[in-house]
N, C-alpha and C positions, 0 to 999 in steps of 0.2 A: 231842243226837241228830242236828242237822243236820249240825255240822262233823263228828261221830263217824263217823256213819253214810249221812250225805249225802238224809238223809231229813228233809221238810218236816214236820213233827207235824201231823195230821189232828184232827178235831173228836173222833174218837176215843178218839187218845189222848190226849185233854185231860181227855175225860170218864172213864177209868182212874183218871187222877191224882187227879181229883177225887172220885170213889168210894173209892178208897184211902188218901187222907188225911182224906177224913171219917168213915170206919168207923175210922181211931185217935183220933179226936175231936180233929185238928189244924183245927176247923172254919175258925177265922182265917185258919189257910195255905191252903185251899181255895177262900173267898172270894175271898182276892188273888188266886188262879192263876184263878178264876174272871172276874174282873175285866180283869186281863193277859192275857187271850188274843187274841188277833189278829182272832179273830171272833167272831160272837156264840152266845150259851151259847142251845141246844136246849131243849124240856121235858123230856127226857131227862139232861140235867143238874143242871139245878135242881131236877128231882123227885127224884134222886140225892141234894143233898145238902138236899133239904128235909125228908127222913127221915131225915139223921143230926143237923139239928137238931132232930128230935120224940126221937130215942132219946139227946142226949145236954142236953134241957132247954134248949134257948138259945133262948129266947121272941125277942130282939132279934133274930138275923141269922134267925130262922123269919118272922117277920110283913118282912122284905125281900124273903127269898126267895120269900114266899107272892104277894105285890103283883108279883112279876116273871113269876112263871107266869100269873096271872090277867091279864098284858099278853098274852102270848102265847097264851091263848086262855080269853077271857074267860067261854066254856062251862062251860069245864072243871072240876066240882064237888071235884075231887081237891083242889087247894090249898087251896083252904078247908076240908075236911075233916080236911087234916092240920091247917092251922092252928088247929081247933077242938081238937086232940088234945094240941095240943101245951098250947095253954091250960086245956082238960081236968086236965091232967096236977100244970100250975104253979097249978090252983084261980086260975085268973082267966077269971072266967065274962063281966066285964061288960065286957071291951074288945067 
C-alpha cells in the first residue's frame, strides 16, 4: 500500500484487515497482523476479533484476547462477557 499507493496504513486499515480475515476464520493470520502492526491494537480491534474467536470456538487465542482488552480497560464488563460465552459454548464452566 505504501510503495503502491504512497499511503502510510492507518490504525484503520489495520483494523479492516483484521475484521476481514477473522470473519473467514483465518484467526492465526489475524493475530500475527495483529501483532505486526507498527502500533498498538485499540479495543476496537480486539473486540473485533474477540467475537470472531467466540463465533469460531478458539477458547486459546479468546482467553489472550480477552486478558488484552481487560488491560486496556479494566471496567470494561464486555471481555469478560464474551469470554464467558465463549466458554459457555465449549462447556467449560470452571476455568
Amino acid at each position: 500500500m505504501e510503495k503502491v499507493f504512497g499511503l502510510v496504513p492507518k490504525i484503520e486499515h489495520y483494523g479492516c484487515m483484521v475484521d476481514l480475515l477473522s470473519r473467514m476464520g483465518c484467526l492465526k493470520e489475524a493475530y500475527d497482523l495483529i501483532m505486526g502492526m507498527p502500533m498498538e491494537a485499540n479495543e476496537i480491534i480486539w473486540g473485533s476479533f474477540l467475537n470472531a474467536c467466540r463465533v469460531y470456538n478458539n477458547v486459546e487465542l479468546g482467553e489472550v484476547t480477552a486478558r488484552r482488552l481487560l488491560e486496556l480497560d479494566p471496567r470494561d464488563p464486555w471481555g469478560r462477557v464474551m469470554l464467558s460465552n465463549i466458554y459457555a459454548e465449549e462447556a467449560k464452566y470452571d476455568r
